[in-house]
N, C-alpha and C positions, 0 to 999 in steps of 0.2 A: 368462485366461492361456492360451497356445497350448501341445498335447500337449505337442510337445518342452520346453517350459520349464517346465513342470509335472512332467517327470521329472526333469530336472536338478535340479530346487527338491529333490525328494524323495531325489534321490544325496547332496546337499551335507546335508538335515537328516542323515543317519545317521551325521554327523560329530558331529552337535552331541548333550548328554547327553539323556537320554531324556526327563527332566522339560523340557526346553525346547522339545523337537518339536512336542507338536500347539500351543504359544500359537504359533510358527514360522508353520507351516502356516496356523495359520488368516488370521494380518497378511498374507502371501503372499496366498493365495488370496483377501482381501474388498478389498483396498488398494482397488481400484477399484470397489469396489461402489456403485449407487445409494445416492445419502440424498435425504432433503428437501432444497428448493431452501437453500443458504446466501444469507445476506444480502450486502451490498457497501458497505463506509465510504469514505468520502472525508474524512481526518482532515489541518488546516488545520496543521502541526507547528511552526512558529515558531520561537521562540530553541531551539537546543540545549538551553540550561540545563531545560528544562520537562521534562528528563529526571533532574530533583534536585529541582526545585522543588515543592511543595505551593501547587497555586492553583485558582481555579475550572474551568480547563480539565484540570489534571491530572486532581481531583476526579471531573472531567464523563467524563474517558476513564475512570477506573476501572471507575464507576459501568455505563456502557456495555460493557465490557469482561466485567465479571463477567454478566452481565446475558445477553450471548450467546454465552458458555460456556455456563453454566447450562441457554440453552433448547436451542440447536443442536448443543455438542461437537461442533465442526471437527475431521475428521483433520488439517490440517495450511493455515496462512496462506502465499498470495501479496501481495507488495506491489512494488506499482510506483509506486517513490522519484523523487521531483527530481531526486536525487544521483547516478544511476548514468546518465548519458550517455553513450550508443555512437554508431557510422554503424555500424547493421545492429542490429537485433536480439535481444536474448542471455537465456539461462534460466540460472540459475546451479544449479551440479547437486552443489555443495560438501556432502558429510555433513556436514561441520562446520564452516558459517560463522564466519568471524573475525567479533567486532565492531568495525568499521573507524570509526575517530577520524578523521573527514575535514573539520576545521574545524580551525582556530588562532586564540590569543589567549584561550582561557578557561582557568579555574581547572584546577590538576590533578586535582582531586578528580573533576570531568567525564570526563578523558580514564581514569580508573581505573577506570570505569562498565564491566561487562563485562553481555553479555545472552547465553549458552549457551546458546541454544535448538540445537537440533540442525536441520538440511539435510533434503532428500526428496530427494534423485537419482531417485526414481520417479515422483513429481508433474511435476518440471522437466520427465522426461523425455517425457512423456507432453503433458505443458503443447507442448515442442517440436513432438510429434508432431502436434496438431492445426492448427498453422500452418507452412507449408513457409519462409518467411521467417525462423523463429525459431531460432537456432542454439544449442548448447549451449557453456556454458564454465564450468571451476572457478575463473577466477579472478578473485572477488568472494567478496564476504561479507553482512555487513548493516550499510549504512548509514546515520549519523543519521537521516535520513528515515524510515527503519525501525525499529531499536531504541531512537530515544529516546522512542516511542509505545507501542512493544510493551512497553516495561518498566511500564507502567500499564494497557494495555487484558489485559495477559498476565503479570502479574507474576512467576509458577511458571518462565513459561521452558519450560515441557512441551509443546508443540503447535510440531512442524518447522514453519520458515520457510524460505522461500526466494521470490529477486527473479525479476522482469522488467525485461530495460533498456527504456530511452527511446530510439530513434532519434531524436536533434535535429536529424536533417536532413531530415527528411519533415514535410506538413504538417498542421494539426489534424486532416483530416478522415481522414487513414489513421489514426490514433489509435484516435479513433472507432467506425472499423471495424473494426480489430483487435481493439481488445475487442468487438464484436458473435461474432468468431469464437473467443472464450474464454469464454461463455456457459455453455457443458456444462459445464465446471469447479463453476461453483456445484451442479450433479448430483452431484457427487464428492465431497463433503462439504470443499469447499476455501472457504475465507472469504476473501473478496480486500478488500484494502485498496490506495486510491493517496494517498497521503501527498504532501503540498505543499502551497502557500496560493494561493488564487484570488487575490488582490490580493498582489506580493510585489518591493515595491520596495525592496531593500536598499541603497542608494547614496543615496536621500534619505529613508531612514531610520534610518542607521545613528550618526547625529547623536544620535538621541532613542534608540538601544538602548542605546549608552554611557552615556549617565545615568539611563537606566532609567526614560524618561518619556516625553512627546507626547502631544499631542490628533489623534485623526484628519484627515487632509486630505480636504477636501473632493471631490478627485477618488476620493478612497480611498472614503469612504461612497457617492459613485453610483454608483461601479462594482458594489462589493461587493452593495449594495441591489438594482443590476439583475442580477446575478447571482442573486442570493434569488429573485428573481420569477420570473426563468428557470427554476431550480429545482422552486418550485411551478407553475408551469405547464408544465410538463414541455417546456419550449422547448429539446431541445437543439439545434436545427440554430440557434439563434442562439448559443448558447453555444460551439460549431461553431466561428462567424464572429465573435467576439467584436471583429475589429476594427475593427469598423464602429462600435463604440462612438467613434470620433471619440478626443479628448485623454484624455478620463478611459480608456479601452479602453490606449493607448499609455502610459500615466502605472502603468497598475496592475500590465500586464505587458510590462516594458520585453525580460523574456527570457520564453519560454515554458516553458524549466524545471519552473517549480512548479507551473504554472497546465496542465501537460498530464494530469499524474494526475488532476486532476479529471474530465479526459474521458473514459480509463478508466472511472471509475467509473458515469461518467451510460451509458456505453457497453454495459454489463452490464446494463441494467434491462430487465428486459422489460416488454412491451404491459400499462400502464396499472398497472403496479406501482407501488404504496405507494409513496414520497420524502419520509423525514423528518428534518426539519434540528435537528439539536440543539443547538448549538454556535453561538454567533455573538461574535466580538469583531473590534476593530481594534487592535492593539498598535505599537506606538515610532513611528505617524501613518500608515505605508501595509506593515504586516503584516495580511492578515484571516486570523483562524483558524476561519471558519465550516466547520460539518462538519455532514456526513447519512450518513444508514443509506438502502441503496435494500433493501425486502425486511421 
């Protein structure tokens, strides 16, 4: 923290009552302090509904969720959603994200789902500061992509959130390298998650989600499987170029949308770091929900 904003911080505590001052002081003064490296998920999010649902992936996020709370205690989660598409972009700097109901056609009971986690305007801002491309704005919240995950890897709702958009008009490989240059964040005790599905054909799946059924499609398991491989072989520059996959590559991800958070995520790993996949299904024939922990 620079003099000057260190004496201001100390004019404004002498407002505040005495019992609140030094916990004040202290959240000021460590917000950015070193931690151990945090880890980086890539969570596969699927139907909406799996933010009501009891099934094995919900299960599977709990499970994971409580797991690295317990070992790490993140000051505070970034996720970069499918759902928040810019040209340019954007940190959301909101103390108090809305939970944004950004889907139609499902039950109310869904759209009543509230996630109050609270905002970091200090993270974002800071998130900003490390890349000159990355602008600030308060206007977003949290996204199915976001809290219909968080409500099961974070159920308390206690640990601020806040987004990263997606420029969808730049291509994989700026991705890529933007998160190489959000690296230091994991130093800062910040847990990042990119929420989306590697394989996420909704126009010829959406047949089999209405009846709540389907067998996977064949183009759906080779992509998905070479992705897997990718994975553990820590191949990203072909995960990079996924479009050289030919028809199953064009079949799986007809938009990049879902399939760029993953890059994100591979994009944070560093030199020869651990990638463990925990998660793997195919739902309604060309949904996959595979997910990993890099870390």
């Amino acid at each position: 923290m620079k003099r000057s904003t260190f004496i201001k911080t100390i004019g404004l505590l002498s407002l505040i009552p005495t019992s609140m001052q030094l916990d004040q002081l202290k959240n000021l003064t460590n917000t950015f302090a070193n931690t151990e490296l945090m880890p980086v998920l890539f969570i596969g999010h699927g139907d909406p509904m799996n933010a009501l649902l009891d099934n094995p992936f919900t299960r599977q996020l709990s499970i994971t969720g409580a797991n690295l709370i317990k070992k790490y205690k993140p000051n505070v989660i970034l996720v970069v959603s499918a759902h928040w598409l810019t040209q340019g972009t954007y940190v959301c700097t909101s103390p108090k994200p809305e939970t944004i109901h950004d889907f139609g056609g499902f039950p109310d009971e869904l759209f009543a789902v509230q996630y109050p986690a609270p905002g970091s305007p200090e993270y974002a801002a800071k998130t900003a500061g490390l890349v000159h491309e990355i602008k600030k704005t308060n206007e977003w919240g949290l996204d199915h992509g976001a809290w219909t995950i968080l409500k099961h890897l974070v159920p308390a709702a206690d640990i601020p959130v806040f987004q990263v958009s997606i420029d969808y008009h730049r291509p994989m490989q700026y991705h890529f390298d933007l998160a190489k240059q959000l690296q230091s964040l994991r130093r800062k005790g910040v847990l990042i998650i990119g929420s989306g599905n590697i394989v996420h054909n909704l126009r010829l799946s959406l047949g089999n989600l209405r009846n709540n059924s389907g067998k996977p499609f064949e183009w759906a398991i080779e992509f998905d499987e070479w992705a897997k491989s990718k994975l553990d072989d820590r191949d990203f520059k072909a995960l990079v170029n996924y479009e050289k996959r030919g028809t199953a590559g064009k079949l799986s991800v007809p938009t990049v949308d879902h399939y760029v958070p993953m890059l994100y995520s591979v994009g944070m790993a560093g030199a020869n770091e651990e990638l463990h996949q925990f998660y793997e299904e195919i739902t309604f024939g060309g949904i996959s929900m595979r997910c990993f922990q890099v870390g």
